[in-house]
mmCIF file as gemmi writes it, N, C-alpha and C atoms, coordinates in Angstrom:
data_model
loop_
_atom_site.group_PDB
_atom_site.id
_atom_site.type_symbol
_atom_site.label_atom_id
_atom_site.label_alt_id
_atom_site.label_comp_id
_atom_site.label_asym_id
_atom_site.label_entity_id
_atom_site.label_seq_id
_atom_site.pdbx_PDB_ins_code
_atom_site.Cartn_x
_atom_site.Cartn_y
_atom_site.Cartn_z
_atom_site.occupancy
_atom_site.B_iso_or_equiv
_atom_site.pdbx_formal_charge
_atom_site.auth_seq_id
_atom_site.auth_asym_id
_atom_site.pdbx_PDB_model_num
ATOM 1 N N . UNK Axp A 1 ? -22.406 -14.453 72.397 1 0 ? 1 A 1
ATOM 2 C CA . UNK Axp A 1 ? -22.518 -13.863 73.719 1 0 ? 1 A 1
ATOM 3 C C . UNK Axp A 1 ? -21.396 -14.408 74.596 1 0 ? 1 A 1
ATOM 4 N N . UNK Axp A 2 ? -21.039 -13.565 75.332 1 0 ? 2 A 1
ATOM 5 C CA . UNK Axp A 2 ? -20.183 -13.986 76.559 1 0 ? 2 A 1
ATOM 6 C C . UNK Axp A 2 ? -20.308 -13.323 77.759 1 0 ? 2 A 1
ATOM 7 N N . UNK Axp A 3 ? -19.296 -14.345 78.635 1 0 ? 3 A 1
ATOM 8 C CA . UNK Axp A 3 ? -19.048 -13.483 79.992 1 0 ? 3 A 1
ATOM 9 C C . UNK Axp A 3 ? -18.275 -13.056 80.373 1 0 ? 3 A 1
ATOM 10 N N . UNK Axp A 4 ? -17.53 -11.494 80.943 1 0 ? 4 A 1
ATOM 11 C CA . UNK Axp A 4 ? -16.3 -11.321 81.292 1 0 ? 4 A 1
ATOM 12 C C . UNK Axp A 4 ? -16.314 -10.777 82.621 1 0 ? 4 A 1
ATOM 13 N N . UNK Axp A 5 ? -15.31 -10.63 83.386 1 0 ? 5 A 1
ATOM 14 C CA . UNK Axp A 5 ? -15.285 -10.35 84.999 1 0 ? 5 A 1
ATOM 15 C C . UNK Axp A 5 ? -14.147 -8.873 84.68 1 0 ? 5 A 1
ATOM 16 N N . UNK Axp A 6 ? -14.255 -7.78 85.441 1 0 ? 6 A 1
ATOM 17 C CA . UNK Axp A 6 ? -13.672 -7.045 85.762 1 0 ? 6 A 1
ATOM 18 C C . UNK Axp A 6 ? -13.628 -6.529 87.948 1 0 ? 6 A 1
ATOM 19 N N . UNK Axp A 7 ? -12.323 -6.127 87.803 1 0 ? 7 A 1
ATOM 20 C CA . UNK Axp A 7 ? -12.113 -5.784 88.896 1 0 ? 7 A 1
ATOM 21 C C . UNK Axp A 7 ? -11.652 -4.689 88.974 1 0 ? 7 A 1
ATOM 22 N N . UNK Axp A 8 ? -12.197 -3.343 89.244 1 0 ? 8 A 1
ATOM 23 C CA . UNK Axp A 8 ? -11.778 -1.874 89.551 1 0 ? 8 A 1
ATOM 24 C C . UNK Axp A 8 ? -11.345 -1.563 90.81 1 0 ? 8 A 1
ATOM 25 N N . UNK Axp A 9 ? -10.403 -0.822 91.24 1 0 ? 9 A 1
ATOM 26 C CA . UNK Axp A 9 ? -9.685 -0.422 92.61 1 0 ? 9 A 1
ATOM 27 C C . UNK Axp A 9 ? -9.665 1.082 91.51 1 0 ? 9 A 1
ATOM 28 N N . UNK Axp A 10 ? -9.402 1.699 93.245 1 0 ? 10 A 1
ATOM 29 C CA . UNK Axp A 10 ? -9.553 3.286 93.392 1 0 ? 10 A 1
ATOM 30 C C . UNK Axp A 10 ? -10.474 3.527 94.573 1 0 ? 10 A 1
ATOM 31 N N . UNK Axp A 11 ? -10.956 4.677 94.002 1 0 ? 11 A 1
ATOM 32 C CA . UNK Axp A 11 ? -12.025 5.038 95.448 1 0 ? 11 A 1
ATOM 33 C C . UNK Axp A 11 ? -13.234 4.942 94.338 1 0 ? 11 A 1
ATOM 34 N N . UNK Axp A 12 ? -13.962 3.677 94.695 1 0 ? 12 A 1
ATOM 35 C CA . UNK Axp A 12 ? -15.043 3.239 94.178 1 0 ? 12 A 1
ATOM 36 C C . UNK Axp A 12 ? -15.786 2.803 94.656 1 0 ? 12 A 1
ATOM 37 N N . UNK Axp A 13 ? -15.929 2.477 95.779 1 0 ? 13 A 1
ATOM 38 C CA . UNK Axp A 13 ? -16.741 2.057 96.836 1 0 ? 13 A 1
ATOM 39 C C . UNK Axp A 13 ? -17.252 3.612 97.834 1 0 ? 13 A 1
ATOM 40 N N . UNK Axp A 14 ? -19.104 3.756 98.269 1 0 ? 14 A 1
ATOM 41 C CA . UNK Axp A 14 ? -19.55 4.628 98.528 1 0 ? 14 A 1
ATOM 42 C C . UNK Axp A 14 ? -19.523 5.96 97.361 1 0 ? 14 A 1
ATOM 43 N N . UNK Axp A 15 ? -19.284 5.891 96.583 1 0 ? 15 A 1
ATOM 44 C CA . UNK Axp A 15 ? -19.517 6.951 95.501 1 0 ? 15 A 1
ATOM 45 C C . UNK Axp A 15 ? -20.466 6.584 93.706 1 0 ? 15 A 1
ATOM 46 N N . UNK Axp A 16 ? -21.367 5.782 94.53 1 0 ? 16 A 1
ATOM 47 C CA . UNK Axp A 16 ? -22.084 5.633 93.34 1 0 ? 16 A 1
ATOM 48 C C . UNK Axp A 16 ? -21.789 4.783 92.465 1 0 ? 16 A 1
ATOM 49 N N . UNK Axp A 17 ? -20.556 3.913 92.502 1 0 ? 17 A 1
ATOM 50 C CA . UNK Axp A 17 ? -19.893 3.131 91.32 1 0 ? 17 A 1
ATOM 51 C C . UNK Axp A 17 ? -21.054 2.319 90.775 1 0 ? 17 A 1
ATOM 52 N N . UNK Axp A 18 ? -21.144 1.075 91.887 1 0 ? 18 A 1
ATOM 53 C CA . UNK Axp A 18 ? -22.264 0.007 91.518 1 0 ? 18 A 1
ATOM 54 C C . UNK Axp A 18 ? -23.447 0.777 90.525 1 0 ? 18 A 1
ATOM 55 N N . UNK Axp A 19 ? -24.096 1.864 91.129 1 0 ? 19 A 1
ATOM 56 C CA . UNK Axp A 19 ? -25.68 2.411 90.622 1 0 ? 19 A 1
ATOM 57 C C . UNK Axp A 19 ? -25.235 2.815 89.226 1 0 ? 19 A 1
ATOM 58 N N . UNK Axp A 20 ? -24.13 3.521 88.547 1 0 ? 20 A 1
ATOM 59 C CA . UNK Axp A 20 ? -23.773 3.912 87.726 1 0 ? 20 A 1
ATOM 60 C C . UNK Axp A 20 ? -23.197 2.719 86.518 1 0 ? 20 A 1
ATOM 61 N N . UNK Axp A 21 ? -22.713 1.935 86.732 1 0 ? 21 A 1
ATOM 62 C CA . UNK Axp A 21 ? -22.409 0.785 86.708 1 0 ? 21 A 1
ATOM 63 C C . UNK Axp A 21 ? -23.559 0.447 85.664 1 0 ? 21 A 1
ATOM 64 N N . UNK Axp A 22 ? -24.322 -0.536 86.618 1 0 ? 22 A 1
ATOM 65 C CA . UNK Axp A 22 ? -25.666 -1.202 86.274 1 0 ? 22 A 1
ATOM 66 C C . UNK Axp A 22 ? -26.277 -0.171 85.397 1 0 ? 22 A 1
ATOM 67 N N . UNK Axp A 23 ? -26.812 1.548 85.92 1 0 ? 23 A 1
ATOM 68 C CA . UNK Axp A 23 ? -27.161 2.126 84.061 1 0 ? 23 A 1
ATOM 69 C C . UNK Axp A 23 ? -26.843 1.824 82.924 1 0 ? 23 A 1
ATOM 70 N N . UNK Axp A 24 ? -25.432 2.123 83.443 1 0 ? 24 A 1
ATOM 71 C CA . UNK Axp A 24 ? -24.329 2.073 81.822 1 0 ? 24 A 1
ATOM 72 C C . UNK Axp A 24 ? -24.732 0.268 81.279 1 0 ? 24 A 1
ATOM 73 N N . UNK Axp A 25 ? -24.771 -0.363 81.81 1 0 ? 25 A 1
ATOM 74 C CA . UNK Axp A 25 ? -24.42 -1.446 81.598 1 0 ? 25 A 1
ATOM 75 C C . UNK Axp A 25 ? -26.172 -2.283 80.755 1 0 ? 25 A 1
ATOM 76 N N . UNK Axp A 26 ? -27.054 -1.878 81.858 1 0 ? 26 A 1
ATOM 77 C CA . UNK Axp A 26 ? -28.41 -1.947 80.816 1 0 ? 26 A 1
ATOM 78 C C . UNK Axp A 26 ? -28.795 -1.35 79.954 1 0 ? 26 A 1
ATOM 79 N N . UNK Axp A 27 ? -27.711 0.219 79.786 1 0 ? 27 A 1
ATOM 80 C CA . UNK Axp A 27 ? -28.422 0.734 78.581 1 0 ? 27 A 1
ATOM 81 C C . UNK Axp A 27 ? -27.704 0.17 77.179 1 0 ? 27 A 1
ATOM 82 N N . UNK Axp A 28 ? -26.321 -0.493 77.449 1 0 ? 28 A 1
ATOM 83 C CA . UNK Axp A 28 ? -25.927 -1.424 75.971 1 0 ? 28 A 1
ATOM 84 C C . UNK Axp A 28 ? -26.177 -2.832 76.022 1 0 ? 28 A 1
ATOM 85 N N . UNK Axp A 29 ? -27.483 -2.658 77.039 1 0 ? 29 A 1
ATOM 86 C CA . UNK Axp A 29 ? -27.81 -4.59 76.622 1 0 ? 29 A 1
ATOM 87 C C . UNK Axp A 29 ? -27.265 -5.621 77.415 1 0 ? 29 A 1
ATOM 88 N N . UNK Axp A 30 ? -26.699 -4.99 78.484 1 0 ? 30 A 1
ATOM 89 C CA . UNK Axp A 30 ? -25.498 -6.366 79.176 1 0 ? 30 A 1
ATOM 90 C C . UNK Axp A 30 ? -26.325 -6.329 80.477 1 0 ? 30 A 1
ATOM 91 N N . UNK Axp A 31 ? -26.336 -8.075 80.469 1 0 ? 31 A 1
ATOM 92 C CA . UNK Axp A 31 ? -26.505 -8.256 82.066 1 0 ? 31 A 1
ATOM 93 C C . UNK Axp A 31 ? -25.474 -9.019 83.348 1 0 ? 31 A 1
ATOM 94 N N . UNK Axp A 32 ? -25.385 -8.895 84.191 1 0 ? 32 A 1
ATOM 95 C CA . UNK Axp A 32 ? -24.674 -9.387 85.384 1 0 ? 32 A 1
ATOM 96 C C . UNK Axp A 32 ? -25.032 -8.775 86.603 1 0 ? 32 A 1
ATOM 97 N N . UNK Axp A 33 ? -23.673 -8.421 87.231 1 0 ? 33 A 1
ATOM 98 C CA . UNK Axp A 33 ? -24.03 -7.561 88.546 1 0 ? 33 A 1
ATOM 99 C C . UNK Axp A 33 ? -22.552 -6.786 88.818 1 0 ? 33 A 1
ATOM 100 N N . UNK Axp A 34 ? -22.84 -6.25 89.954 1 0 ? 34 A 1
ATOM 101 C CA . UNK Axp A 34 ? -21.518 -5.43 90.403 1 0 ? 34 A 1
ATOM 102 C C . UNK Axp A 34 ? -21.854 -5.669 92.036 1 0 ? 34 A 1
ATOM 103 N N . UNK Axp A 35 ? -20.214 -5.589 92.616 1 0 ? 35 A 1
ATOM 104 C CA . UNK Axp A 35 ? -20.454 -5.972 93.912 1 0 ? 35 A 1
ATOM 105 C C . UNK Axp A 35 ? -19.118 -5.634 94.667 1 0 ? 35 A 1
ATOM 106 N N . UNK Axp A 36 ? -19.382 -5.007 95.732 1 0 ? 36 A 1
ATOM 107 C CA . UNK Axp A 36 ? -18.564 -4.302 96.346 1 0 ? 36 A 1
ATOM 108 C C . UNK Axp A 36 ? -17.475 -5.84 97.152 1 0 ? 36 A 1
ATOM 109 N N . UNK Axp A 37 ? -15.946 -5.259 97.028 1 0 ? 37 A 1
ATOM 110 C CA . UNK Axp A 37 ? -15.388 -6.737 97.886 1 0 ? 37 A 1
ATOM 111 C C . UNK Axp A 37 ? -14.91 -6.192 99.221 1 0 ? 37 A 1
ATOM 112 N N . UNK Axp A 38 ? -14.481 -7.332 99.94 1 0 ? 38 A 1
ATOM 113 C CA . UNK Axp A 38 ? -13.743 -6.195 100.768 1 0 ? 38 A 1
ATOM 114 C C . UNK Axp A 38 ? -12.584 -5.557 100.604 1 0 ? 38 A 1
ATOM 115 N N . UNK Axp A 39 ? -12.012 -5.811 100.136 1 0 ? 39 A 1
ATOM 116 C CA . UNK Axp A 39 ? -10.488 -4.592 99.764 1 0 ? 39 A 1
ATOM 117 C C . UNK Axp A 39 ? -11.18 -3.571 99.124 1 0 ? 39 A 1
ATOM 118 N N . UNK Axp A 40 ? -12.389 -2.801 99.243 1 0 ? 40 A 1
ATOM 119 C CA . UNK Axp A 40 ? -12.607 -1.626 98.385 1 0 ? 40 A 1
ATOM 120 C C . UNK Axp A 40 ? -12.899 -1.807 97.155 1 0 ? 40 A 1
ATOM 121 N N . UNK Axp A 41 ? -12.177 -2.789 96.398 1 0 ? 41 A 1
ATOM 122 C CA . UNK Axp A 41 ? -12.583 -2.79 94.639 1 0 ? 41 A 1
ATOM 123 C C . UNK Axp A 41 ? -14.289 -2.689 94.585 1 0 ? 41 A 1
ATOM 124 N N . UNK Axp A 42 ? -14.059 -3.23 93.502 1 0 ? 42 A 1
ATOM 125 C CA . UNK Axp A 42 ? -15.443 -3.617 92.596 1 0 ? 42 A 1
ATOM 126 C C . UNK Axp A 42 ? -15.553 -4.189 91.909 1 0 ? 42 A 1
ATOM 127 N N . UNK Axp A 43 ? -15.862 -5.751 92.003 1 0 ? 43 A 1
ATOM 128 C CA . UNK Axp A 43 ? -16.493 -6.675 90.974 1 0 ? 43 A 1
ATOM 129 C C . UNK Axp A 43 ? -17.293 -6.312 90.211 1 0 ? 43 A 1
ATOM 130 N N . UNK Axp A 44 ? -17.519 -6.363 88.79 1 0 ? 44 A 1
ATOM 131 C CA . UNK Axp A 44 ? -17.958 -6.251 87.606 1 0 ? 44 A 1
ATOM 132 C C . UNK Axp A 44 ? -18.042 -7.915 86.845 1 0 ? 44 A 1
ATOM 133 N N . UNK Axp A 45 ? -19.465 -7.91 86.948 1 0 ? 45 A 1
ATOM 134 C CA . UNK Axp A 45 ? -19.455 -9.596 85.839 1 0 ? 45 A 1
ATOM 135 C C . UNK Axp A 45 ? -20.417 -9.138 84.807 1 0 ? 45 A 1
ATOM 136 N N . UNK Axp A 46 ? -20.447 -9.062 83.792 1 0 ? 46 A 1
ATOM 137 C CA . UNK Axp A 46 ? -21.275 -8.799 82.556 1 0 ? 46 A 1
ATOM 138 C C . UNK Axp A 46 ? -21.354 -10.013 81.626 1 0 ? 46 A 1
ATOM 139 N N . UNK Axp A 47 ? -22.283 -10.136 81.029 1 0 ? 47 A 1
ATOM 140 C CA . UNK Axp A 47 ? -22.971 -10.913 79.758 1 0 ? 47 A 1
ATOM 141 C C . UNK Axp A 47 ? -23.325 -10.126 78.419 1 0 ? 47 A 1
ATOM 142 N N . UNK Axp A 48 ? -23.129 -10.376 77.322 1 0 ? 48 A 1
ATOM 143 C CA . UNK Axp A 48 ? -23.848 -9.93 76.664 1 0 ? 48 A 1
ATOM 144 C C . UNK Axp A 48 ? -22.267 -10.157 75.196 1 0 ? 48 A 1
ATOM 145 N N . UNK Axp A 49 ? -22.917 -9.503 74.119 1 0 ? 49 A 1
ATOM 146 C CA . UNK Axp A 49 ? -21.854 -9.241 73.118 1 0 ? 49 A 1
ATOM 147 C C . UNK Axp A 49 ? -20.783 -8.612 73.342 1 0 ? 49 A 1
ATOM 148 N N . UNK Axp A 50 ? -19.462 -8.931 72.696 1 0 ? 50 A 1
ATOM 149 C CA . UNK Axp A 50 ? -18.528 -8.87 73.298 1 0 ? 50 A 1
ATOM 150 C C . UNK Axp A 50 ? -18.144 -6.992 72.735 1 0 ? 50 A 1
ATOM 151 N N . UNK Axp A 51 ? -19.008 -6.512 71.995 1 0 ? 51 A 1
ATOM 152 C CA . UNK Axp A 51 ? -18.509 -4.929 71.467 1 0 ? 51 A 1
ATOM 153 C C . UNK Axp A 51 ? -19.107 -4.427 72.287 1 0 ? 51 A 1
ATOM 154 N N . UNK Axp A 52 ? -20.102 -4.707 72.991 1 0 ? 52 A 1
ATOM 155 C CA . UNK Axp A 52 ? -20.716 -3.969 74.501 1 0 ? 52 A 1
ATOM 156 C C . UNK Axp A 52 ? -19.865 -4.016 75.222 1 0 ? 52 A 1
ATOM 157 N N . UNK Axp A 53 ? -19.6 -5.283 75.775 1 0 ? 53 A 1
ATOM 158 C CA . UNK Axp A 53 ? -18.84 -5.998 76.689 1 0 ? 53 A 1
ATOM 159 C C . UNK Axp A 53 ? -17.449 -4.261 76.801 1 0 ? 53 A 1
ATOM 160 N N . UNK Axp A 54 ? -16.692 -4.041 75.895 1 0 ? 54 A 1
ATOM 161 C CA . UNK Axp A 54 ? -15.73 -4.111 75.09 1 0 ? 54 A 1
ATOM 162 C C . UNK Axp A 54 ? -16.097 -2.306 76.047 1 0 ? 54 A 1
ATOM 163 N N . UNK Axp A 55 ? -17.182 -1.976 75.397 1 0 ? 55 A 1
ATOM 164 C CA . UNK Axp A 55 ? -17.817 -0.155 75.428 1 0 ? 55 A 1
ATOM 165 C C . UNK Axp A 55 ? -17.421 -0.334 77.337 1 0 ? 55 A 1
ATOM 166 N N . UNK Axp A 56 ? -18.118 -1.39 78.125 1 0 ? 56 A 1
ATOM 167 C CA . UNK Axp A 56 ? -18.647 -1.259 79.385 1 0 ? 56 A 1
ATOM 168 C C . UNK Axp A 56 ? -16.719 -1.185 79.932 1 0 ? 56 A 1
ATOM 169 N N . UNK Axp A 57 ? -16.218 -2.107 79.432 1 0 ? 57 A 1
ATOM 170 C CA . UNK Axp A 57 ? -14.716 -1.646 79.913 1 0 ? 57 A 1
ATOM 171 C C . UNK Axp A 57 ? -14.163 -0.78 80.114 1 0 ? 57 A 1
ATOM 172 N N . UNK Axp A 58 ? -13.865 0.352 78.548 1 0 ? 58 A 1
ATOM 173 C CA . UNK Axp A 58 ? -13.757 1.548 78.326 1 0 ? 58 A 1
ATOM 174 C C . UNK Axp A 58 ? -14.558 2.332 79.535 1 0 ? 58 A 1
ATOM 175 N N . UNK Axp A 59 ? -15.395 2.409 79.628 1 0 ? 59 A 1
ATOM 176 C CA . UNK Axp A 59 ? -16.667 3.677 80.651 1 0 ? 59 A 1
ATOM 177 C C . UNK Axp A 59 ? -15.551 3.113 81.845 1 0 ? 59 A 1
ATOM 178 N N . UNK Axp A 60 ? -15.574 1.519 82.737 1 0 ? 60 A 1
ATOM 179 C CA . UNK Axp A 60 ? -15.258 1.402 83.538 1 0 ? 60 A 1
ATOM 180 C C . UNK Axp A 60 ? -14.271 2.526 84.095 1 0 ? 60 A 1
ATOM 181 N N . UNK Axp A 61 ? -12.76 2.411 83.241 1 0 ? 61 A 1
ATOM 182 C CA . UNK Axp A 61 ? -11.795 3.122 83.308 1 0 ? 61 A 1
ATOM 183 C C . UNK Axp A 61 ? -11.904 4.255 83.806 1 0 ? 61 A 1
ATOM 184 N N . UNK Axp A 62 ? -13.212 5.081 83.648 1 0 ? 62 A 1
ATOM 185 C CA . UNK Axp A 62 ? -13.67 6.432 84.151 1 0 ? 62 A 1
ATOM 186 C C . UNK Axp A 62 ? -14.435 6.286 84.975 1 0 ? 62 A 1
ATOM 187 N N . UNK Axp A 63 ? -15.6 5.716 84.652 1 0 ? 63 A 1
ATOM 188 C CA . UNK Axp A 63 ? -16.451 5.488 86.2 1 0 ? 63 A 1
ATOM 189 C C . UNK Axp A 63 ? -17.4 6.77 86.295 1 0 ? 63 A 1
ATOM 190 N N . UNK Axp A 64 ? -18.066 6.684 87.46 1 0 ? 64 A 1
ATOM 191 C CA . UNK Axp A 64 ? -18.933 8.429 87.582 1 0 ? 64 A 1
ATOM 192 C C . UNK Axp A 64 ? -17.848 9.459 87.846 1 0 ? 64 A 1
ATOM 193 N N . UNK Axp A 65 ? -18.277 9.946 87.986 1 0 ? 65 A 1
ATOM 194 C CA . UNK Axp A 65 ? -18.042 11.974 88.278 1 0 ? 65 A 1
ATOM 195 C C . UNK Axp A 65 ? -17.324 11.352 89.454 1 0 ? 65 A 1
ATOM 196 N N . UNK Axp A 66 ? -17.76 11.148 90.874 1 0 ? 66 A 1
ATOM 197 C CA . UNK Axp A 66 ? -17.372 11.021 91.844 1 0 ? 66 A 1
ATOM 198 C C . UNK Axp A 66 ? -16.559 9.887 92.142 1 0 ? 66 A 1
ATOM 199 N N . UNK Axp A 67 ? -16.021 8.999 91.29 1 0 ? 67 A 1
ATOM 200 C CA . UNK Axp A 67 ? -15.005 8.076 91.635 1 0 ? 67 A 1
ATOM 201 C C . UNK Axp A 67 ? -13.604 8.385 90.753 1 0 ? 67 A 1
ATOM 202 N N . UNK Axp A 68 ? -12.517 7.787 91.588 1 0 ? 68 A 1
ATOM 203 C CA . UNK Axp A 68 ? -11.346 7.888 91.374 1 0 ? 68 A 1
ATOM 204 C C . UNK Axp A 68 ? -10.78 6.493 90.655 1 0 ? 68 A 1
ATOM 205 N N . UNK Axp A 69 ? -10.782 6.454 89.723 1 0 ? 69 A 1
ATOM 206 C CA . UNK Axp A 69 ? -10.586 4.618 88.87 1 0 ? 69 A 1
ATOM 207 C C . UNK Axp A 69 ? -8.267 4.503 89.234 1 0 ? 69 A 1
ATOM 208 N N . UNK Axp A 70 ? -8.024 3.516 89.832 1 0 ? 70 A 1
ATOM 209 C CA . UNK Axp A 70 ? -7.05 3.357 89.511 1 0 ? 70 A 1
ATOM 210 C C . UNK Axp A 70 ? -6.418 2.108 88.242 1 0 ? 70 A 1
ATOM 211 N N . UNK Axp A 71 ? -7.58 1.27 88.378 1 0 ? 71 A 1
ATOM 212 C CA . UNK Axp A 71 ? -7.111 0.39 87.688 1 0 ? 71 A 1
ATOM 213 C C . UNK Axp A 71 ? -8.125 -0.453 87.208 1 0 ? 71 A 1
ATOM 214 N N . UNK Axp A 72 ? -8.323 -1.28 86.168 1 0 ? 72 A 1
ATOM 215 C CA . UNK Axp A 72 ? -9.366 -2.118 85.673 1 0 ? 72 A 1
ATOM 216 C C . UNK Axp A 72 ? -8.862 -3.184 85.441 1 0 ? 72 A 1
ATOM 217 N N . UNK Axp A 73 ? -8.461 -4.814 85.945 1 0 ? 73 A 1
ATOM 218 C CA . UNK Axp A 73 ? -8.128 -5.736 85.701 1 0 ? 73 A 1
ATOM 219 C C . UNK Axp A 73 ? -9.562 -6.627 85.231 1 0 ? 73 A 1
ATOM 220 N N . UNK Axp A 74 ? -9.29 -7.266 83.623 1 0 ? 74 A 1
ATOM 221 C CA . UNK Axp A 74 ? -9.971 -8.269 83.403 1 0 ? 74 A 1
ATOM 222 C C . UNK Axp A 74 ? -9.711 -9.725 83.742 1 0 ? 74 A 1
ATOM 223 N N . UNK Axp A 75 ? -10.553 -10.235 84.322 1 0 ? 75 A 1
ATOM 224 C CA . UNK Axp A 75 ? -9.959 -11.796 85.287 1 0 ? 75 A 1
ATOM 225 C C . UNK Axp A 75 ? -11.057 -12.892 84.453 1 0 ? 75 A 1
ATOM 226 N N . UNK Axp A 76 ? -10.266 -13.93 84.128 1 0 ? 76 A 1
ATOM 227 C CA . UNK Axp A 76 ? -10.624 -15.583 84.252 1 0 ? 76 A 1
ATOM 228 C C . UNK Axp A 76 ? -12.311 -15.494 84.5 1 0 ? 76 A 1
ATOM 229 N N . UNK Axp A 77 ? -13.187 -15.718 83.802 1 0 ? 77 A 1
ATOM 230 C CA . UNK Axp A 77 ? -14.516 -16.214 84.254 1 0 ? 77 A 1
ATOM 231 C C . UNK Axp A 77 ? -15.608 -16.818 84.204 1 0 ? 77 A 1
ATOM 232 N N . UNK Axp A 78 ? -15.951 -17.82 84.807 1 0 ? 78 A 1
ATOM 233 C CA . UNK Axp A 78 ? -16.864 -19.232 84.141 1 0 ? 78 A 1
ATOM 234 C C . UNK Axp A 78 ? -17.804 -18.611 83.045 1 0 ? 78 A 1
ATOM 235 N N . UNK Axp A 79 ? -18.252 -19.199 82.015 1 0 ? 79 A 1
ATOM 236 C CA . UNK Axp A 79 ? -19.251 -17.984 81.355 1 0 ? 79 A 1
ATOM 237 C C . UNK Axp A 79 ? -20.276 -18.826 82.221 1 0 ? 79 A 1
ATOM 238 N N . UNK Axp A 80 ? -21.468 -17.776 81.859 1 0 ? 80 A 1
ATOM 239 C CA . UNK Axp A 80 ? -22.447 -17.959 82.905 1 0 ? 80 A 1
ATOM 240 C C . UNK Axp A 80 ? -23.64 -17.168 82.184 1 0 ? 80 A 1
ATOM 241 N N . UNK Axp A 81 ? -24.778 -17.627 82.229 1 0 ? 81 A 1
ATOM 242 C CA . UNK Axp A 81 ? -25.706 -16.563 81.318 1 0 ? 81 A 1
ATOM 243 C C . UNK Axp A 81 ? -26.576 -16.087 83.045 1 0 ? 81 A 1
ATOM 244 N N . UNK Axp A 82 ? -26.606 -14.381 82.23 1 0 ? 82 A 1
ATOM 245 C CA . UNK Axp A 82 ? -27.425 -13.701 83.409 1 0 ? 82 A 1
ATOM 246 C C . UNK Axp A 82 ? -28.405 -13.295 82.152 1 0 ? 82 A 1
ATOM 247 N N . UNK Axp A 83 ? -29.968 -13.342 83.159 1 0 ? 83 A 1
ATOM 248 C CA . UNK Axp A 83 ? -31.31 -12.028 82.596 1 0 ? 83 A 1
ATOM 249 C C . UNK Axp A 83 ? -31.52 -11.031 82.979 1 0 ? 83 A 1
ATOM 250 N N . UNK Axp A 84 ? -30.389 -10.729 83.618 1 0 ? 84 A 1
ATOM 251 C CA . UNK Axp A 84 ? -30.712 -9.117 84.807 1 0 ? 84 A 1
ATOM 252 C C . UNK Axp A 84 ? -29.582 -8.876 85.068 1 0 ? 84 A 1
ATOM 253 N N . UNK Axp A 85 ? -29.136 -7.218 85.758 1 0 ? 85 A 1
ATOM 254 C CA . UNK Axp A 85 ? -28.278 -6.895 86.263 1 0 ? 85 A 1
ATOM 255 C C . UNK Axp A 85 ? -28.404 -6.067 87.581 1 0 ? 85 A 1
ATOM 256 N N . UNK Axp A 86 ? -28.103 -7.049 88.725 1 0 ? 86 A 1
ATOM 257 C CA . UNK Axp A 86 ? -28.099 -7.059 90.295 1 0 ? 86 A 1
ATOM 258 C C . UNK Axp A 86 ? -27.125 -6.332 90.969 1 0 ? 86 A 1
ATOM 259 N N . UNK Axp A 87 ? -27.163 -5.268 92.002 1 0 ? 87 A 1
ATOM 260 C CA . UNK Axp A 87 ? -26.092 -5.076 92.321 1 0 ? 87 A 1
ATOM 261 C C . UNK Axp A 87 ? -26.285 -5.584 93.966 1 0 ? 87 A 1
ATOM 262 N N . UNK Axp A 88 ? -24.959 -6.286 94.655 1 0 ? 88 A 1
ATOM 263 C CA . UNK Axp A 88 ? -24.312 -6.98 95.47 1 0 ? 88 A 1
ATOM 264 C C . UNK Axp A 88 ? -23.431 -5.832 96.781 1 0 ? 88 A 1
């Protein structure tokens, strides 16, 4: 198991990202949270196996219907075990 951090920019904030997010993300088993920053992005911290981990990246890149993904940076992140996935 691990932990990885992603950071999405685009227009992702107010269009559902977080709620869509957290589905995708409990339905392959991963827990963390998602959390809006202020520059607009979107923090993404997940737990779980790293071929989930791996799937939840991929989806990121697209996102819902209603968001515009420009970019997905994976960042540096303490591992950390989560039992849930919170959104922030």
């Amino acid at each position: 198991m691990k932990s990885s951090k992603f950071i999405v920019t685009g227009v992702v904030q107010g269009v559902g990202f977080r709620y869509h997010t957290k589905q995708r993300a409990v339905r392959l088993g991963l827990f963390g949270f998602a959390k809006n920053l202020p520059d607009r992005s979107v923090e993404v911290v997940v737990f779980g196996e790293q071929c989930k981990i791996d799937e939840l990246a991929i989806w990121l890149q697209q996102g819902p219907t209603l968001a515009s993904v420009d970019s997905v940076r994976e960042e540096d992140t303490v591992q950390e075990i989560y039992t849930s996935f919170e959104i922030y």
